[in-house]
N, C-alpha and C positions, 0 to 999 in steps of 0.2 A: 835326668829326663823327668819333666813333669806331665802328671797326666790327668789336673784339669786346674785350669785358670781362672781365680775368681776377682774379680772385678769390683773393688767398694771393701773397705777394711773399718765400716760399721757396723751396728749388730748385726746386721741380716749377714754379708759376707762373712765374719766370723765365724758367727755359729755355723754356716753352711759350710765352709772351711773344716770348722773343726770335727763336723758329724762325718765329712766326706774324708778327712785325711784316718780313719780307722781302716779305708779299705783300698785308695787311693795315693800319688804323690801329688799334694799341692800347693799351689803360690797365689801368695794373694797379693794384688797390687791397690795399693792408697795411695791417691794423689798427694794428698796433704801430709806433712812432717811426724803427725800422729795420728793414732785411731782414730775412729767414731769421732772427727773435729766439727760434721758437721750436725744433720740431726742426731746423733747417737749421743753426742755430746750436749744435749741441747735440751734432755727432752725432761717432763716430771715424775720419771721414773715412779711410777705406782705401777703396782700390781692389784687390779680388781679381777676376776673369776668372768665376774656379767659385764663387762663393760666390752662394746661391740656388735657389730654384726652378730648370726649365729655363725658361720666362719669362723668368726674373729675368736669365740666364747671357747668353741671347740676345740678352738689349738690351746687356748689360756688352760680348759680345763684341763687336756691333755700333757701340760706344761707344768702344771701347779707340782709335781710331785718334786719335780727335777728343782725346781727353783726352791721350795722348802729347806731341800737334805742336797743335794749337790754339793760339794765341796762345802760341805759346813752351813749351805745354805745364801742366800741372796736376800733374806727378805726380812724386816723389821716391822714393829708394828706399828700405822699410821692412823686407820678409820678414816671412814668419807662421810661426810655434812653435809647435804641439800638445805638450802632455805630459801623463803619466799615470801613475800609481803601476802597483805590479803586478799587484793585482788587475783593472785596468782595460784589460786588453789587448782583450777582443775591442769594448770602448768607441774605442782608440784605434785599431786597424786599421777600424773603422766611417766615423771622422772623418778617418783617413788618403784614404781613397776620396771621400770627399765634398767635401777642402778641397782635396785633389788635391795631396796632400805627400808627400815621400818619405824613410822612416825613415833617423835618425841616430845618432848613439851619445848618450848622456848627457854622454860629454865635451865632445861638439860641441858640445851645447845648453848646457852652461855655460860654455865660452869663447864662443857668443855673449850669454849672461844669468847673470853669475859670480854672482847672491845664488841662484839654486835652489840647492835641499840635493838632493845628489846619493842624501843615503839614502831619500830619498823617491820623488824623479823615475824609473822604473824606465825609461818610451820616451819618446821623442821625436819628431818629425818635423816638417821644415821643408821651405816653399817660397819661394824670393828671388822670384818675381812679383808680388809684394803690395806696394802702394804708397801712401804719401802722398797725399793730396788735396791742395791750395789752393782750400778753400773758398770760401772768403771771396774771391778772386781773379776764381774764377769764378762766383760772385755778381754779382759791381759789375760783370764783362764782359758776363752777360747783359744786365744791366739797363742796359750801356752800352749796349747793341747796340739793344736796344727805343728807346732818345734818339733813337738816331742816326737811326732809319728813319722817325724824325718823331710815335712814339710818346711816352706817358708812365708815371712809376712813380711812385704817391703814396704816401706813409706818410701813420701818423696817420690812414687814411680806413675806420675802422670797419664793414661793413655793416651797418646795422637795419633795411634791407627790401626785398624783391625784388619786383616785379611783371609781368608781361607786357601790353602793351597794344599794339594796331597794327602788331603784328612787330617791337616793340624790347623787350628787358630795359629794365627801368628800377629801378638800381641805387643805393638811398639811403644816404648815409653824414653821416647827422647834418644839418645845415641845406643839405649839399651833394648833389647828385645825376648821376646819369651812365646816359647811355642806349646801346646798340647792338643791332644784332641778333642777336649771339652773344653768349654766355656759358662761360666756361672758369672750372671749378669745380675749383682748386687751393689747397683751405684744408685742407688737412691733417686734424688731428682733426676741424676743425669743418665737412668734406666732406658729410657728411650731414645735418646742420644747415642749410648752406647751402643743399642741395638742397628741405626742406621749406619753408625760407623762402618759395623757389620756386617750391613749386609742383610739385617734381616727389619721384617715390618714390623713400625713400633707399636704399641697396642691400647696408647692412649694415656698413659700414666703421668699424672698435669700434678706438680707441685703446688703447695698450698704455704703463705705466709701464714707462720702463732708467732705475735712475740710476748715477751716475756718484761718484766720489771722486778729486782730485784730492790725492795723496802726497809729501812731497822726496822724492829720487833716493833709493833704500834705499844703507842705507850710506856715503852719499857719494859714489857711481860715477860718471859720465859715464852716461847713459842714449842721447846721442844716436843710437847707432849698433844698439840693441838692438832687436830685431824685435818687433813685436806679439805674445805667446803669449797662449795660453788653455788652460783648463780640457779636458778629455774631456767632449763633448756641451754645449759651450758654457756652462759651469754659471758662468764667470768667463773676464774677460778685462784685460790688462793692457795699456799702449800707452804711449810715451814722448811727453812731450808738453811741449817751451820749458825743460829742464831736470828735471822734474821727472817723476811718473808717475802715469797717469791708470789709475783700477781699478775695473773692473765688475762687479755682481753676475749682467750679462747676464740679469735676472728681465725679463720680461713681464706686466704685471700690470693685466689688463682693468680700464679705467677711464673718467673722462669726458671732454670737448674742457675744457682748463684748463691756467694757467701751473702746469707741473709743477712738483714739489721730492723733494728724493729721500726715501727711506724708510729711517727710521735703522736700523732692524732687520734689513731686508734689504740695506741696504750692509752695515754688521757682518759677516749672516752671508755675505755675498759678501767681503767682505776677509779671513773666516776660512779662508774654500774656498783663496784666495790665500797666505793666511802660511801651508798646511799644505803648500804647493810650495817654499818658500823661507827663507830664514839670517835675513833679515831683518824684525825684528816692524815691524808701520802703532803707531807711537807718537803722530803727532799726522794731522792734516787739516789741507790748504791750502785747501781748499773741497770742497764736496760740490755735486749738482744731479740733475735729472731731465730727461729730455726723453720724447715721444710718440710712439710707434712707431705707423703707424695701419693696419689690414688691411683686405682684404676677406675675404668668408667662407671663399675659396678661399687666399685668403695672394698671387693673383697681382695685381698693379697693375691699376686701371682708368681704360682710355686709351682715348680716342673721343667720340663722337653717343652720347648718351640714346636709346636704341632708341624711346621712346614720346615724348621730347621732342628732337629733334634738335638745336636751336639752343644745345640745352644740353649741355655737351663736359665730360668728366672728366679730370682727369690727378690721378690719387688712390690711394690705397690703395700706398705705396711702402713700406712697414713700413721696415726702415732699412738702404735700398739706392736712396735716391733720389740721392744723390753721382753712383755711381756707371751708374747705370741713366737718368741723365737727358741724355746727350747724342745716346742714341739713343729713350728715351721719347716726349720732345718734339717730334725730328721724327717721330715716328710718330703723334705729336698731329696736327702741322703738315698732315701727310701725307692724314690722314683728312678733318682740317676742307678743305681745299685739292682733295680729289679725287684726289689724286694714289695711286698704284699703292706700296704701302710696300716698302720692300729687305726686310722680314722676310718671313721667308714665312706664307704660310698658316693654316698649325698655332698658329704663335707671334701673333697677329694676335688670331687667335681663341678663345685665351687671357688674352689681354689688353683686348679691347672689354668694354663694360658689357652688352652681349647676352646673354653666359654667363651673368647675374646676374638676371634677366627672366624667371624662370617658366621 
């Protein structure tokens, strides 16, 4: 007997999975042949503290401990690089305040990223608090942790129909079926989807195209040690990634629940925003891809009971900050389904329930 079914075996479902199977029996069903295939799998796995909403910030801070020391820990050290031409000063003292970095000189920022072209880069600024993820690590740990409490994690197990009958979901995946009396609605784009399958109203939660481009090391450098920078006002973003360098157009681009691909046009011009910071031209691609950033109308996650459907629980709308927002997300999940009193406060709580979103 299962008794509550979670929907989406990427991070959000995972972790809410695994906080919830401590007091609970549960099953998580993924469409796809493995976890986290699509944004989970997709994403630039950093850990910042201040990156976010204050929502967003409150779960990261609330999260930072777990991801530190947890299981030996999730997080390596990376540092984040703002830069800007000159024109773009009162752009970079803007993003200076909000990514919570502190100005440096140009030289410093090319002794830590020697292909920027110095006659272009006019500011800088950096913060070493921004870290690596092990995603993937901490994937298989949640989903170990769901095993262990007597729980399951299926792939391959598609939803094509939800119904409510006699107080249980009853959850069909092709010739196969699963019943309980909760419901946790952690599918990502397909959030709202999911919820009309259901039965219940959707709340607005619109996926967003990033894609991504994968580069050799410009020049031939070692990349290992170079910090993640980016654009003024997020317009591009660059990140080192197994030798080689991963580069974004950081574009958002309203679209439908599908296996994303990137957009050649807007990578270009997102690799163009990037060659005009640097020595080095993009000569070839090692791969390109997309992944799905998915919102609510507000931009804060929604985490909790269906105010008109309780049985029915969201952990959704993480646009792309579920990495790092989901060790305190989930138990806030946990917390809510469980009755239990959350360490968040108030303010932050009720920012984040699906309540805000209900008329």
């Amino acid at each position: 007997m299962t008794d509550i079914i979670v929907i989406g075996g990427g991070i959000a479902g995972l972790s809410a999975a695994a906080r919830l199977s401590a007091d609970a029996k549960v099953t998580v069903l993924e469409a796809e042949t493995a976890l986290g295939f699509h944004a989970s799998g997709r994403s630039a796995a950093l850990f910042e503290e201040n990156y976010g909403l204050a929502s967003t910030v409150a779960l990261n801070k609330a999260g930072a401990e777990y991801h530190r020391s947890h299981a030996g820990g999730y997080l390596s050290p990376r540092g984040l690089l703002i830069l800007a031409e000159a024109h773009d000063r009162a752009g970079f003292d803007h993003d200076m305040g909000v990514m919570g970095v502190h100005e440096i000189t140009t030289q410093e920022a090319l002794a830590m990223v020697p292909v920027l072209n110095s006659e272009k880069v006019a500011f800088a600024g950096y913060h070493s608090e921004a870290y690596d993820i092990d995603t993937d690590r901490m994937m298989q740990d949640f989903a170990r942790e769901v095993r262990k409490n007597g729980g399951q994690v299926l792939t391959g197990a598609a939803v094509t129909g939800i119904r409510r009958e006699n107080g249980h979901w009853h959850v069909d995946c092709g010739a196969q079926s699963h019943s309980a009396p909760q419901l946790v609605n952690a599918a990502g784009a397909w959030a709202d989807g999911v919820a009309e399958m259901a039965g219940v109203a959707p709340l607005g939660i619109v996926p967003h195209r990033r894609s991504m481009a994968r580069i050799p090391a410009p020049g031939g450098h070692d990349t290992r040690d170079w910090p993640m920078f980016f654009g003024i006002g997020e317009t591009w973003y660059a990140k080192p990634d197994a030798g080689a360098l991963l580069v974004s157009p950081a574009e958002e681009h309203v679209t439908t629940a599908h296996d994303a691909y990137a957009d050649d046009m807007v990578l270009a011009e997102g690799l163009a925003r990037y060659e005009a910071l640097v020595t080095e031209p993009v000569t070839r691609l090692l791969a390109s891809w997309a992944g799905l950033r998915s919102f609510a109308p507000d931009r804060n996650l929604v985490l909790g009971r269906d105010p008109d459907t309780p049985e029915f629980i969201w952990s959704a709308g993480q646009g792309g900050y579920g990495f790092q927002t989901a060790p305190a997300a989930s138990q806030l999940v946990a917390d809510l389904v469980m009755g239990r009193t959350p360490v968040l406060t108030t303010e932050t709580v009720s920012a984040l329930t699906p309540d805000r979103l209900r008329g």
